[in-house]
C-alpha positions in Angstrom: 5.4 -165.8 -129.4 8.2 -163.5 -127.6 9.1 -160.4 -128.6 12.2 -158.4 -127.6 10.7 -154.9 -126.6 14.2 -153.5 -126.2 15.5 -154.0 -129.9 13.6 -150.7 -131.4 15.3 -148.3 -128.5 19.1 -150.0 -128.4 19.8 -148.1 -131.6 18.1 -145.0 -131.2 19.8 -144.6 -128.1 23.0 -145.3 -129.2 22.7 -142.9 -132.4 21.5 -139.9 -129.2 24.6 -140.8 -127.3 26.7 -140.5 -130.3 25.4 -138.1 -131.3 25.9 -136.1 -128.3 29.4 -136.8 -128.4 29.6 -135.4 -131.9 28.3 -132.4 -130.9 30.1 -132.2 -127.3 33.7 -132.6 -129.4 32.7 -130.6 -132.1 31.7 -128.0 -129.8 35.4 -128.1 -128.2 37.1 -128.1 -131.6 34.5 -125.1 -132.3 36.0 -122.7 -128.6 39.6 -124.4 -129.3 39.7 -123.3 -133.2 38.5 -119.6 -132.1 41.1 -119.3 -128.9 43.6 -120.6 -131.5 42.9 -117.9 -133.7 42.8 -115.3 -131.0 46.6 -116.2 -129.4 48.0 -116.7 -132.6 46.9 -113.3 -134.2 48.4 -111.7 -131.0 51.4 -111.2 -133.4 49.8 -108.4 -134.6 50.2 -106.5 -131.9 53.4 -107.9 -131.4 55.8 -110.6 -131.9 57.1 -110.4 -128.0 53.4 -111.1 -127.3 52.9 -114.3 -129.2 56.1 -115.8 -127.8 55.4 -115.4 -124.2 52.0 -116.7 -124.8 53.7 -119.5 -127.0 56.1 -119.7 -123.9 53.7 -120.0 -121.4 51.7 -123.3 -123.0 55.0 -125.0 -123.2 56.6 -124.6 -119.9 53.0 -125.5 -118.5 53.2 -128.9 -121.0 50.0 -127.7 -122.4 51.1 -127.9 -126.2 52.8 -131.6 -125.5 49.4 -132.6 -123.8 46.9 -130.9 -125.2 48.1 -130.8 -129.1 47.8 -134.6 -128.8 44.3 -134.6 -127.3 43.3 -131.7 -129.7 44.5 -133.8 -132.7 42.7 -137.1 -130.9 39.7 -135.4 -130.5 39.4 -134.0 -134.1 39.5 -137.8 -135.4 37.3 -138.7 -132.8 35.0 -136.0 -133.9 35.4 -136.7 -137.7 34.8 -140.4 -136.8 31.3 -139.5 -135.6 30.1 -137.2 -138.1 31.3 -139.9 -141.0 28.0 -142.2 -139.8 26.1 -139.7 -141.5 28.4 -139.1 -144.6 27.9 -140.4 -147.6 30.9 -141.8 -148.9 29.3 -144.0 -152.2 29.0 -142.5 -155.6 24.9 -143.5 -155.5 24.5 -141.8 -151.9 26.8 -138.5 -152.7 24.4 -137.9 -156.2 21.4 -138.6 -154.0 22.3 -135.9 -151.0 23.2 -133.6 -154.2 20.3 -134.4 -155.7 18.1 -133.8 -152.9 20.0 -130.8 -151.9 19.1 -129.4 -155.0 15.5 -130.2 -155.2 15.1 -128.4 -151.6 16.8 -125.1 -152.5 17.1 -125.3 -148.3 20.2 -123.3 -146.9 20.5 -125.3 -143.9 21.3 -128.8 -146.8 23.4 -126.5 -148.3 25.6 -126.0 -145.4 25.5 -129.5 -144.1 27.2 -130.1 -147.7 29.7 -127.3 -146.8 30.1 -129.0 -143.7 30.9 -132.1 -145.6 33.4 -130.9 -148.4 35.1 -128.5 -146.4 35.5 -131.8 -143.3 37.3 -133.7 -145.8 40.0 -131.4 -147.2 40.2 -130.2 -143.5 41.2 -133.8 -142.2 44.3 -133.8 -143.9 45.5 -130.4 -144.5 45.0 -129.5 -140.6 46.8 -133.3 -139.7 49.8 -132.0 -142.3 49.7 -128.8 -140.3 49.5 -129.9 -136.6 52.2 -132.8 -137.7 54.7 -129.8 -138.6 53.8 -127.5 -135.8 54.1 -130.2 -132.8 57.8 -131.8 -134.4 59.3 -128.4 -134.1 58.9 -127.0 -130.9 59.6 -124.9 -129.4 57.2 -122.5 -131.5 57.6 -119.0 -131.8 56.5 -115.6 -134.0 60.0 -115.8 -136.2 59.7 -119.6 -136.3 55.9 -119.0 -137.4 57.3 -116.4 -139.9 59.7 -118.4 -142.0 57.7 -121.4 -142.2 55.0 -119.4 -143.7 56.8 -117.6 -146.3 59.1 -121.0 -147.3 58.2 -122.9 -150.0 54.5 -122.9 -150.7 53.3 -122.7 -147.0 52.0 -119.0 -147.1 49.5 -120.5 -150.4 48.5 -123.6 -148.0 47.5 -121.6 -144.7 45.2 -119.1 -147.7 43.4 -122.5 -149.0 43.7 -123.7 -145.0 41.9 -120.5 -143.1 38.6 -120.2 -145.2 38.1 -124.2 -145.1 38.5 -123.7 -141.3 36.7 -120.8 -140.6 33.5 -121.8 -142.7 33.7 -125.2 -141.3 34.1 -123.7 -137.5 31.0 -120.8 -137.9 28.3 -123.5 -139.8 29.6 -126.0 -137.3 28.5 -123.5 -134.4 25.1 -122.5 -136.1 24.4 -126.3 -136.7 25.2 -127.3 -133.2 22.5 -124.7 -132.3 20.2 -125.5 -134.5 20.3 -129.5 -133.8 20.3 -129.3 -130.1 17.0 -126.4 -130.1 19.3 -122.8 -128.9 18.4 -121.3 -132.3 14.5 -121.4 -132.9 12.8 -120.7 -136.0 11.6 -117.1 -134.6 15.8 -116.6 -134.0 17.2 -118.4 -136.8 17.7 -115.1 -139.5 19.2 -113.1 -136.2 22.1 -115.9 -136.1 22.8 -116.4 -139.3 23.9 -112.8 -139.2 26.3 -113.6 -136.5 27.6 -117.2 -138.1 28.3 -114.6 -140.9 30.2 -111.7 -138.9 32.1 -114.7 -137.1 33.3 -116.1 -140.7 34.0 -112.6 -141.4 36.1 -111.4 -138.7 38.2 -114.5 -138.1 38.1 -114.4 -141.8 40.3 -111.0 -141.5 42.2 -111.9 -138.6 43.4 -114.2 -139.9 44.4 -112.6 -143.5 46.2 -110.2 -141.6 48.2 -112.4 -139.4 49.4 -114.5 -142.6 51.0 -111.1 -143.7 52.6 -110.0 -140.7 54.1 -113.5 -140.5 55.2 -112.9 -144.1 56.4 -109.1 -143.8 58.4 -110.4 -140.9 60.1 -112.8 -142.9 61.2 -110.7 -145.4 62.7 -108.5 -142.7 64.1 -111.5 -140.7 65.4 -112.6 -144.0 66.9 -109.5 -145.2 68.5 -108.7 -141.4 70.1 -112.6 -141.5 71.5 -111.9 -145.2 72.8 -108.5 -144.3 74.4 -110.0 -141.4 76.6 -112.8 -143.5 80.3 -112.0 -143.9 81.7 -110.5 -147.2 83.2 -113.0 -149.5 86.4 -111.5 -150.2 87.0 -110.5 -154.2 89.8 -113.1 -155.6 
């Protein structure tokens, strides 16, 4: 009788190249949510700073091109990790209940991973949507949209979602793929907490400098109006 040798390899060849890819784009999203972070906090030192960097990735067409891809390549990325998700009622209680029964941080944070993935898919799509249909952007632009409506309380739910998913993301990546061994693992979970932690307060502080300058944007714009004059 023939047998097909190949059949037991297609698959487990296929799942390394995907997963490959899942790690190569979440490794991307992992450097671009960081650099984001960086140029974007540059409004604390000053407002002038952000806009010439702002200016600088338009007139070079990088935020035309490169939002688009960035946006493509976080669905892409999603796409990949959902193989491994479970989206049934019977296989979320059974990753809960084994995540339990383990007592393992390393489940625990693949759960994180999981919860946090979600929410992120559409609050960051909301946000990106907004960001890329009003350019051009700059600091005072940044400034009112944060402090309108309930924008500031959607970039406070939005920053630790990000931030966790971005530093377990990083220490996962390492983890899977062999750069963090068993003999280096408790050195780097000290650094996948310092990163959470200090984008963690970057970013805090940038939200209010974006909404102290709106106040004083707002208070120059209404001391600027004309007098209504008395009937």
């Amino acid at each position: 009788m023939a047998v097909n040798a190949t059949m037991p390899y297609d698959r487990p060849r296929r799942d390394a190249v995907l997963d490959w890819l899942q790690m190569l784009t979440g490794a991307v999203l992992v450097l671009f949510m960081w650099c984001h972070m960086i140029l974007v906090s540059s409004v604390i030192l000053s407002p002038k700073i952000m806009n010439g960097i702002a200016w600088f990735f338009e007139t070079t067409y990088m935020v035309q091109v490169g939002g688009p891809l960035v946006f493509l390549g976080f669905i892409v990325h999603f796409i990949l990790a959902a193989r491994k998700i479970p989206f049934t009622a019977t296989g979320q209680e059974t990753a809960w209940a084994h995540a339990k029964m383990l007592r393992h941080r390393d489940t625990w944070l693949w759960i994180v991973q999981v919860v946090t993935a979600m929410i992120i898919l559409i609050m960051g799509a909301i946000h990106m949507w907004v960001v890329l249909n009003d350019l051009p952007i700059t600091a005072e632009k940044s400034a009112m949209r944060v402090a309108s409506g309930g924008w500031l309380w959607f970039y406070f739910i939005l920053l630790p979602l990000i931030e966790l998913h971005v530093s377990v993301g990083a220490y996962r990546i390492g983890v899977k793929w062999g750069f963090i061994t068993r003999e280096n693992r408790p050195r780097f979970k000290k650094y996948e907490t310092y990163l959470f932690c200090g984008f963690m307060a970057v970013g805090v502080i940038t939200l209010i400098v974006f909404a102290t300058m709106a106040t004083a944007l707002s208070t120059v714009q209404n001391a600027a109006l004309p007098a209504l004059p008395l009937l």
